[in-house]
C-alpha positions as CSV (number, residue, x, y, z in Angstrom):
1,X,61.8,0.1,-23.7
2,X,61.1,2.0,-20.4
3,X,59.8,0.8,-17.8
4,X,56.9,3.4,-17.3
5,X,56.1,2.9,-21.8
6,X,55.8,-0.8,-20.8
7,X,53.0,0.0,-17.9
8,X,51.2,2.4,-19.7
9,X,50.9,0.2,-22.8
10,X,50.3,-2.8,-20.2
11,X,47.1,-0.9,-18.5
12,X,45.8,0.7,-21.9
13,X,45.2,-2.8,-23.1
14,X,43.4,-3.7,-19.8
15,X,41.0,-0.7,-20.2
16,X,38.5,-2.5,-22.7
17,X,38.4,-5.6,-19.8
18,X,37.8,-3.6,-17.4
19,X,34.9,-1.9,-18.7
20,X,32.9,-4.6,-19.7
21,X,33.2,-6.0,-16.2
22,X,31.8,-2.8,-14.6
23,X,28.5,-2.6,-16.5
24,X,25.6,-3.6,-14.1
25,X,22.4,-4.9,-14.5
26,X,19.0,-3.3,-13.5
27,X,17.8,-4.5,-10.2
28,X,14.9,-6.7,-10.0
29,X,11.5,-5.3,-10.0
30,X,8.9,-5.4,-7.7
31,X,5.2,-4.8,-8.4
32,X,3.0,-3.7,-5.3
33,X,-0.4,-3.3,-6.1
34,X,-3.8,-1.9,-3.8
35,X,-7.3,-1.4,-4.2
36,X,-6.9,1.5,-1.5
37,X,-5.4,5.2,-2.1
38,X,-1.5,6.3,-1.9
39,X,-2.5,8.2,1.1
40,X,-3.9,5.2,3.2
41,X,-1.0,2.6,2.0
42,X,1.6,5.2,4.2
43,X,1.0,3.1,7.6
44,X,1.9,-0.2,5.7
45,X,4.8,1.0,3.1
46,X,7.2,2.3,6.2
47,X,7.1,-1.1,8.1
48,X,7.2,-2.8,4.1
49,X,10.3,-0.8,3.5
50,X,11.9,-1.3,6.8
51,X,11.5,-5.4,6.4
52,X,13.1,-4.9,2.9
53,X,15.6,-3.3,4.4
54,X,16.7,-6.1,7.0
55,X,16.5,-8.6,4.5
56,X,19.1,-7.0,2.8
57,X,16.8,-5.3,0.0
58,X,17.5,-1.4,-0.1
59,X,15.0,0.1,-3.0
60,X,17.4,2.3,-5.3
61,X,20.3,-0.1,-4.7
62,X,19.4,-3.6,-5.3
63,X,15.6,-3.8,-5.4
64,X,13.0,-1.0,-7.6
65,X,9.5,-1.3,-6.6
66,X,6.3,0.0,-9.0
67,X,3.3,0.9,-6.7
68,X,0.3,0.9,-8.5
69,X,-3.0,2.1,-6.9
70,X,-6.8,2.5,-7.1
71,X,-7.8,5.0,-5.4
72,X,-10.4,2.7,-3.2
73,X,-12.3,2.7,-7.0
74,X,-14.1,-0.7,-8.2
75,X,-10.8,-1.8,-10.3
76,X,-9.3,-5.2,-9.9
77,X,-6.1,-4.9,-8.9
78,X,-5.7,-8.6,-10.5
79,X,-6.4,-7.6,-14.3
80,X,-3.0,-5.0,-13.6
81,X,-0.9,-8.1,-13.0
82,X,-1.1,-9.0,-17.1
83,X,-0.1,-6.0,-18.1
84,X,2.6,-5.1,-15.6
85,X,4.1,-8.6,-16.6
86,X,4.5,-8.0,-19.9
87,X,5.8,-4.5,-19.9
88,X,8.8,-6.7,-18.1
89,X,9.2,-9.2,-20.8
């Protein structure tokens, strides 16, 4: 047998390994939630971000995050917490 038959039938087995190893896993999910408009959470989400950020959380990488908002309306942004919950489960 060649040598180069031997490493090609060597790696081809491999291939099935390797590929189950690579699959990831969805990031963890965070659930920010406001009584107040999009608009008027800006000055807070930048700062929010950044702190992320230095704690080594970078939203798209290893982190999502699900804003949910208002609108300054008279919902209770605690009844969302329920729901959003067990759309995870």
């Amino acid at each position: 047998m060649r040598r180069r038959d031997f490493i090609m039938g060597f790696s081809g087995a491999a291939l099935p390994l390797v590929a189950r190893a690579q699959q990831a896993t969805p990031p963890p999910v965070m659930g920010y939630f406001s009584s107040r408009s999009s608009e008027s959470e800006d000055p807070i989400r930048e700062p929010f971000l950044k702190a992320l950020e230095e704690g080594g959380f970078v939203v798209g990488r290893n982190v999502a995050i699900e804003y949910r908002f208002s609108g300054g309306g008279t919902i209770d942004c605690r009844r969302w917490r329920p729901n959003w919950l067990a759309a995870r489960s």
